[in-house]
Structure formats: C-alpha cells, structure tokens
C-alpha positions in Angstrom: -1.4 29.7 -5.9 2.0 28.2 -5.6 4.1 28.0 -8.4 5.2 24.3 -10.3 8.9 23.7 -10.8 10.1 21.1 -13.0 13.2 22.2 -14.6 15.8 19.8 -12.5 13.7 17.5 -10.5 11.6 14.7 -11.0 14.0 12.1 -12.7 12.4 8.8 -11.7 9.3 9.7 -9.6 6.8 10.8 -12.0 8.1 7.8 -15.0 7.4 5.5 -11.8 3.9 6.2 -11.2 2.9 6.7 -14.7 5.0 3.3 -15.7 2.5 0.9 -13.1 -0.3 0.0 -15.8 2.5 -2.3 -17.7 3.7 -3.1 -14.7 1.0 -4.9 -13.4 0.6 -6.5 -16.4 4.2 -7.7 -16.2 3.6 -8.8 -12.7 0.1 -10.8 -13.6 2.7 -12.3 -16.5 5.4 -13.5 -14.4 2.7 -14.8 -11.7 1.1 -16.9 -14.3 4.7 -18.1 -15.4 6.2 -19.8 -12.0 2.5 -20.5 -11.2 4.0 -24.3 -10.8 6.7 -23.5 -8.5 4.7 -21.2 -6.0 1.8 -24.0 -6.2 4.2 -26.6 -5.0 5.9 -24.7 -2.3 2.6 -23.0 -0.8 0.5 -26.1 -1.1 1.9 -28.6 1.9 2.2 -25.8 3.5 -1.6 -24.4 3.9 -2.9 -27.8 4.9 -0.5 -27.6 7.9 -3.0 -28.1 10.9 -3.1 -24.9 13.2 -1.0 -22.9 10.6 -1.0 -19.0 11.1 0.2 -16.4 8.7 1.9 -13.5 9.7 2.4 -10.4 7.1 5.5 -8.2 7.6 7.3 -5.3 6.7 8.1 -2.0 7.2 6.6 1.5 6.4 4.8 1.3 3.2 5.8 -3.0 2.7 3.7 -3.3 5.8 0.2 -1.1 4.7 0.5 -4.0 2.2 0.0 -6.4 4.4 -2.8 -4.1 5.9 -4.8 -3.7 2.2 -3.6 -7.4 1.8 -4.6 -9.1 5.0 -8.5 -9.4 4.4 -8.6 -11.0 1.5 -5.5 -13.5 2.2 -7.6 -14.9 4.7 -11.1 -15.3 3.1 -8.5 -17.4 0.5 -6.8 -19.3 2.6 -9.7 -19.3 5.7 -6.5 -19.1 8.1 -5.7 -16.9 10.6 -4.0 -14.0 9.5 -2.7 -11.1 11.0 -0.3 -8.0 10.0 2.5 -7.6 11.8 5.0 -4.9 11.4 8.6 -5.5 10.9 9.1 -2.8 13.5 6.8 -4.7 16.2 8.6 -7.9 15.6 11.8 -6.8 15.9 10.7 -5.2 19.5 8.6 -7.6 20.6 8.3 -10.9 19.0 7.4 -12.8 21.6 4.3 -11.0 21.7 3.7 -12.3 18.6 4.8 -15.4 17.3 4.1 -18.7 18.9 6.2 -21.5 19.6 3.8 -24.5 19.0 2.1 -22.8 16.1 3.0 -23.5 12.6 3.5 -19.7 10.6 4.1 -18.7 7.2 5.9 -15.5 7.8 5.1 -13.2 4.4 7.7 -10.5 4.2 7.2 -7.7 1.6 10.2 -5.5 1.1 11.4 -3.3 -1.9 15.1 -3.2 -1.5 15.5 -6.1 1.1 17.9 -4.4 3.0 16.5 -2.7 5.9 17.8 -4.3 9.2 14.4 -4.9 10.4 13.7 -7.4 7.9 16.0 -9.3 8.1 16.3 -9.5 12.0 11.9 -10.3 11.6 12.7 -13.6 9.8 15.6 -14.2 11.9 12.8 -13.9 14.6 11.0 -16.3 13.1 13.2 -19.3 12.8 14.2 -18.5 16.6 10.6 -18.1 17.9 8.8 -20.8 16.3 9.1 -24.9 15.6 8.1 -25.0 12.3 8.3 -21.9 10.3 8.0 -21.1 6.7 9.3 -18.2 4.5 7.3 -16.4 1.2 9.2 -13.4 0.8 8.0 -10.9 -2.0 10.5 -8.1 -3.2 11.5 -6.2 -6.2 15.1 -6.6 -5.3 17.0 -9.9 -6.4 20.3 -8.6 -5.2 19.0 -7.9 -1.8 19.7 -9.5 1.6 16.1 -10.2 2.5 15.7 -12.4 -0.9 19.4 -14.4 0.0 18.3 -14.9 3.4 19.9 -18.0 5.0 17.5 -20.4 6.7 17.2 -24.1 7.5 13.4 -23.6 7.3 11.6 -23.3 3.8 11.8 -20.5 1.9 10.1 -18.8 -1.7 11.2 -16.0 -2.7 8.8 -13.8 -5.3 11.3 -11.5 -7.0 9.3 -8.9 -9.1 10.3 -7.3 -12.6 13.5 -5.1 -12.2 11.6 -2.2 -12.6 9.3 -2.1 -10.0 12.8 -1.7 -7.7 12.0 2.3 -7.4 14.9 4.1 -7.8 12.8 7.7 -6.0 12.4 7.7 -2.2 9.0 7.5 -2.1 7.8 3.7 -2.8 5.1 3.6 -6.0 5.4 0.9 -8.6 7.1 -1.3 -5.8 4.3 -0.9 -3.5 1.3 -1.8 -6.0 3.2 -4.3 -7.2 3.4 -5.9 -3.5 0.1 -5.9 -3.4 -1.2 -6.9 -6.5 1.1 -10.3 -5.9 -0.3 -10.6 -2.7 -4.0 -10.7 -3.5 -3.7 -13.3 -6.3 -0.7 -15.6 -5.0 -2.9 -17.4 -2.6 -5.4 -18.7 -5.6 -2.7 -19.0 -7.4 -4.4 -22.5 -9.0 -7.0 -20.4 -10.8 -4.9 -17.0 -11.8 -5.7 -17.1 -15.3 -9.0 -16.9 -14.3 -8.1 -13.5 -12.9 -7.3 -12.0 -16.3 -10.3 -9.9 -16.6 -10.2 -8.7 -13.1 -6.6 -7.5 -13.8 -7.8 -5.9 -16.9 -10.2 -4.0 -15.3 -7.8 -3.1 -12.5 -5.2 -2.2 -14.9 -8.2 0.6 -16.8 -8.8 1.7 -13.7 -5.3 2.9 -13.2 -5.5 4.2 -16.6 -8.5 6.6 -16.0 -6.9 8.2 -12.8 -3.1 8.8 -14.8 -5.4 10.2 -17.5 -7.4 12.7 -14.9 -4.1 14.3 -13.9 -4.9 17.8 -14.6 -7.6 17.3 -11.6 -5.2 16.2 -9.1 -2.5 18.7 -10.2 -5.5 21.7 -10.1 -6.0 20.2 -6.6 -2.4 20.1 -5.8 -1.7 23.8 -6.5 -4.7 25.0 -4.0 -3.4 26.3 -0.5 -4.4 23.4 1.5 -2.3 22.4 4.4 -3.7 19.0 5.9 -4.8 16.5 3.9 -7.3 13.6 5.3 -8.1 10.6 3.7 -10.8 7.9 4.2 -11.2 4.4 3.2 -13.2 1.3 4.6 -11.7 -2.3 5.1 -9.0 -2.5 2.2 -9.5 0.6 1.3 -8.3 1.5 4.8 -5.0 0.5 4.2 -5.0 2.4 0.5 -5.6 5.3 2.7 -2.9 4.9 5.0 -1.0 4.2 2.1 -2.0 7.6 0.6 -2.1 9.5 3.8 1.9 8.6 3.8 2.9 9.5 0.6 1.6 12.8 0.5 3.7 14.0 3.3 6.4 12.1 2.4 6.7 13.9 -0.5 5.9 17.3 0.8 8.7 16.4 3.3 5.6 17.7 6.0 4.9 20.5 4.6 1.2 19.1 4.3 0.0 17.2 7.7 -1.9 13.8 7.0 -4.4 11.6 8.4 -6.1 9.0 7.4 -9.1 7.1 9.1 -12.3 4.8 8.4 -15.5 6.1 7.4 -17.0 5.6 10.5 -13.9 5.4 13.0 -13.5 9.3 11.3 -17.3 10.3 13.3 -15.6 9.1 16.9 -12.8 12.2 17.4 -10.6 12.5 14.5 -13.2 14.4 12.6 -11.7 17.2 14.7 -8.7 17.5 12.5 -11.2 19.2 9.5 -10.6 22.9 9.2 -10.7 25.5 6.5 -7.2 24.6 5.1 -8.3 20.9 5.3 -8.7 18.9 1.8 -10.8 15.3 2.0 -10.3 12.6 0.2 -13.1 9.7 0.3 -12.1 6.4 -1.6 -15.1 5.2 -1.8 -15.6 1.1 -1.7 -17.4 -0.7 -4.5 -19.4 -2.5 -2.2 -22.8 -1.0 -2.6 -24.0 -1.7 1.4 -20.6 -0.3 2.6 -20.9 2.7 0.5 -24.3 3.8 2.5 -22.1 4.2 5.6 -19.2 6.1 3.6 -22.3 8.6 1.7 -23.6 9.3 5.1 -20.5 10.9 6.3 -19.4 12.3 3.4 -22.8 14.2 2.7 -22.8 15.3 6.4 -19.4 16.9 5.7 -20.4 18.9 2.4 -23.4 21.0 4.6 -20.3 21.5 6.9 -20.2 25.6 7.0 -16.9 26.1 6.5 -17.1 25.0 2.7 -14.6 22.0 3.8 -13.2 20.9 0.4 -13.1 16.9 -0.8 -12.2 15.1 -3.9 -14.4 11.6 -4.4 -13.0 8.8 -6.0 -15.8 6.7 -6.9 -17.9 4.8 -9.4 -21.1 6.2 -8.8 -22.0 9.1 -11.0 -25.1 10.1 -9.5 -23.4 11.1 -6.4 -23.0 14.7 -5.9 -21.0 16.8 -3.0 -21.2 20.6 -2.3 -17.3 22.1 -2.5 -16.4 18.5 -4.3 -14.6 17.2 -7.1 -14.5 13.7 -8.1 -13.3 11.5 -10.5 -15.2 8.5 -11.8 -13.8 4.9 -12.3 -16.0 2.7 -14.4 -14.2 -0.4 -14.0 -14.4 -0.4 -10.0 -17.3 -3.1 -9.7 -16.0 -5.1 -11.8 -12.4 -5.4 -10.4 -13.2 -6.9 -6.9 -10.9 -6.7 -4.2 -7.9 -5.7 -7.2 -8.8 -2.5 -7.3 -7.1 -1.3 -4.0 -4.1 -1.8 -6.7 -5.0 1.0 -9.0 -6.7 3.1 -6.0 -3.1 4.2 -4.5 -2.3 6.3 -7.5 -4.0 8.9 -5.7 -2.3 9.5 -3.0 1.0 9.2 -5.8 -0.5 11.9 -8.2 -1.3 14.2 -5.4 1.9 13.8 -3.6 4.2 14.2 -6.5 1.6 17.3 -8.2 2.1 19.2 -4.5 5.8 17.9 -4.1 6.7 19.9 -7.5 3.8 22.6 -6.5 6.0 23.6 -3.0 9.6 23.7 -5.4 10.9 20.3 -3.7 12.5 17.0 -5.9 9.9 14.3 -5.2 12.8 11.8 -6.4 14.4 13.4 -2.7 12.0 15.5 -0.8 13.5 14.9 2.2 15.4 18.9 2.6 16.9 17.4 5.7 18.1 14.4 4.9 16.0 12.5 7.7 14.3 10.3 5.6 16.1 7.8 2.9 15.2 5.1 0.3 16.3 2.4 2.5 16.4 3.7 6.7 19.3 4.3 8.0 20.6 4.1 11.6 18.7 1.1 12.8 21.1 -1.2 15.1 20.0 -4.5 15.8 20.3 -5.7 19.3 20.9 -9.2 20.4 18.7 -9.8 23.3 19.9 -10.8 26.5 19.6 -14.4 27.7 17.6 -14.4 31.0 
C-alpha cells in the first residue's frame, strides 16, 4: 500500500475541488443576475434561419462541450456539434461553413492558449455571419478581450473558479454548469431546485472521501471509466484527470457502456480498477447493468467502484457510492459527477508522493500549454 504525503503539497488542488458546492451556487447566482443581458444578445441570434453552433476549446474546455453538446441542442433544436480548438485551428475549413450562420461557443479557463484565440479568429475569416459567446473564468484573459467586428458575449465566471493548480476542477464544472442552463436562460429560476439537487449531489461524494482515498491507496495501475451519452464526456473528463495527476503513472481509458463490449474491453486486467457512472435514466441503465454484471463474474476478481442511485444494485469485487439526489437533478448532474475523477486523481496523486497542484515531474505539461506557434496559412 503506498504511502500518502501531504506535508508540502497540495496548496490549491484539494481547497479547489472541495470549494465547487458554493461555487455552483455562485455561478447559478451570477447567471440569474445578467439573465437580461445574455437574453438579449442570444435571442436574435437563435431565430437566425440555418444557424449552427459550434462548441470549442481545448483539453478539458472541450469535454465540456462534449457533456454539454446534447442538451444544448434539445434547447435550442439546432444543430450542434463539438469541435475542438485543436481541430479548428488545423483544419477549419473542414468545419465551418461560409454560407451558414454559427454561434461559435468557446470555453476556456485562462483564455490564453494560442489555439483559442486563432479558433475565433477562424471564425470571423471562415464564415459571413458569425457570432461569439465565450465562457471563461478569466476576465483578464485574451480570449475574453478578443477583438472582433462580429458580436460577441462574454460569460466571465466568479474569480475563483480561475484554478490556480494545473489540473482544471472548479473551472471545468463551472463551464459546464453555465453551459447547460444559459440556453433556457428565460426560465433559470425555474432551475433552482435542479441546482439544489445537483449541488447535494456534490456534497454526498466530497463527504464519501475516505472511499475514494481507500480506493486510491490500492495498487492499481490502469484505471477505466464508463459513462453513456453525457455521462460519456464526464468519463473522458475523469479518464484525464486521473492521469494528469498521476503525471501517467496510472494509464486511463474511458469508453461507453456498450462501445466498451466492441474491443476496448481488452484493456481490463488484474491491475485494472472500473469505474461505472451510471446514468439516471432508468432504460439506459439496463444496458449499463448488463455490462457491468457481466464484468463482476469476470474470474479475475476485476475490481469497480459504482456511482449510482440505485441501492439495490449489487457487484461482486465492488464498491459504490450512492447519490440520492441523481433522479431528480436531470441532465445537471453530470456537474457534480466529475468530482470523481477529481477525488481519485488528487487521493492517488498524494498516494504515489507527487504535488497534484504540479504533477507534472517533467515539466511537459503546464496550466496554460506552452509551445504552440500559430501559423498563418498560405494563400493558394
């Protein structure tokens, strides 16, 4: 069992996971108070005929768009699609397109990374009538002064949510929590009781952090985890965080429930820990039981942790923690759902003696990336 280390690490990292309960409330708050402003400036713009939104970012701002892009689109009943700020920037005239109205969503913590900025540049360059929403926890940043002729919102998030740690937490939940209510933003106080549940759901996991630090102090060394729809995107979400703050130490994956059945289940060994995030919708959740009771009579003992609300489900070699609230919270509780993949990275980051504030032994990885150049293309 390897031994916890806390004496001169974990500054910021552990204060920032722990601190997102308030600070979804604080979002939910400030939502509710320019509620006029982001009415009027989103408004003319949804009834454009043929408009097409297009969710960006980089890294972690883009599994945002991923949890986010579902739900956008059943609001808005528009065409939406998530493109990485590391696609566009390559390849935007693969997609953007010229005659088609877009609302270009950037999400970005700091604002700062080259790709973003070059992604709405992209934008105004690529297409006749483009509009900007860009949501970041960074007023000071470049991507939330960004010079265009086109329109342009920017959604700056409270102070705190600007992580000061490498790995992105408060920022990231945040993100998303703006993104699945600003687009019925007419009726967000009706959402107040969605966020409350959202916000206890958070809660219960932050108060079951003796499992995931019992968890985090087992030998495993690749961790898988599994999500359906939205929950996909939570798990890519996790899947990066926990080797991000094991600076690789611990190889993850992350799948679908069923996608997991066609090849990738060939990842699972002994050393192998599962994580389910189970969906709160009850005919989705037949397909995710299925698998995950198929894997329990695996032979190998193969061990999982289950994130659920059912408490009648039970899995050999299985722990689980229960979240009453998850039926209740709808399509919000993705939100509160990432904490895992925080509480296990930072409980195995501290297990394996790194600084989750700076896990990165190398240096290869930094809070905001470093070495991009942007180049100009090449008139043909």
């Amino acid at each position: 069992m390897e031994k916890e280390t806390t004496s001169y690490i974990n500054q910021h990292t552990e204060k920032e996971i722990k601190a997102q309960p308030r600070l979804w409330n604080e979002t939910f708050s400030l939502l509710v108070e320019t509620k006029k402003d982001i009415a009027s400036f989103l408004s003319p713009i949804l009834q454009q005929k043929d408009l097409r939104i297009i969710l960006t970012g980089a890294g972690s701002s883009a599994f945002v768009g991923e949890v986010a892009q579902g739900a956008i689109q059943q609001q808005t009943s528009l065409p939406t699609q998530l493109v990485a700020t590391t696609d566009l920037v390559t390849h935007p005239e693969a997609f953007f397109i010229k005659q088609r109205p877009t609302l270009l969503i950037s999400f970005a913590r700091s604002g700062n990374s080259p790709e973003s900025l070059e992604a709405a540049s992209l934008l105004d360059q690529h297409c006749d009538q483009a509009f900007h929403l860009i949501i970041t926890c960074n007023p000071e940043g470049k991507l939330a002064n960004f010079d265009t002729k086109n329109p342009l919102y920017s959604i700056q998030l409270p102070e705190e949510t600007n992580d000061k740690s490498l790995a992105m937490t408060s920022s990231f939940t945040a993100m998303l929590l703006t993104s699945l209510l600003v687009f019925d933003i007419e009726n967000i106080e009706g959402k107040k009781a969605a966020v409350e549940d959202m916000i206890t759901i958070g809660q219960e996991l932050l108060k079951a952090e003796e499992v995931f630090k019992a968890i985090a102090a087992g030998s495993f060394k690749r961790v898988v985890f599994l999500g359906s729809g939205p929950m996909l995107g939570i798990a890519r979400e996790c899947h990066l965080k926990l080797q991000e703050l094991t600076d690789g130490q611990v190889i993850c994956k992350h799948d679908s429930f069923l996608g997991f059945r066609h090849g990738p289940r060939a990842v699972v060994n002994a050393n192998t820990l599962v994580v389910y995030l189970f969906s709160n919708d009850p005919h989705v959740f037949k397909y995710e039981k299925d698998l995950a009771v198929d894997i329990a009579r695996d032979p190998r003992k193969i061990q999982s942790l289950t994130i659920t609300d059912e408490p009648t489900l039970s899995l050999a070699h299985s722990r689980q923690i229960l979240t009453s609230s998850f039926k209740h919270s709808g399509h919000l509780n993705t939100v509160p759902t990432t904490l895992v993949g925080q509480l296990l990275g930072l409980h195995k980051s501290l297990s394996l003696g790194l600084d989750p504030d700076n896990p990165s032994v190398s240096g290869a990885i930094n809070r905001v990336v470093q070495g991009v150049t942007i180049y100009k293309r090449e008139e043909k």
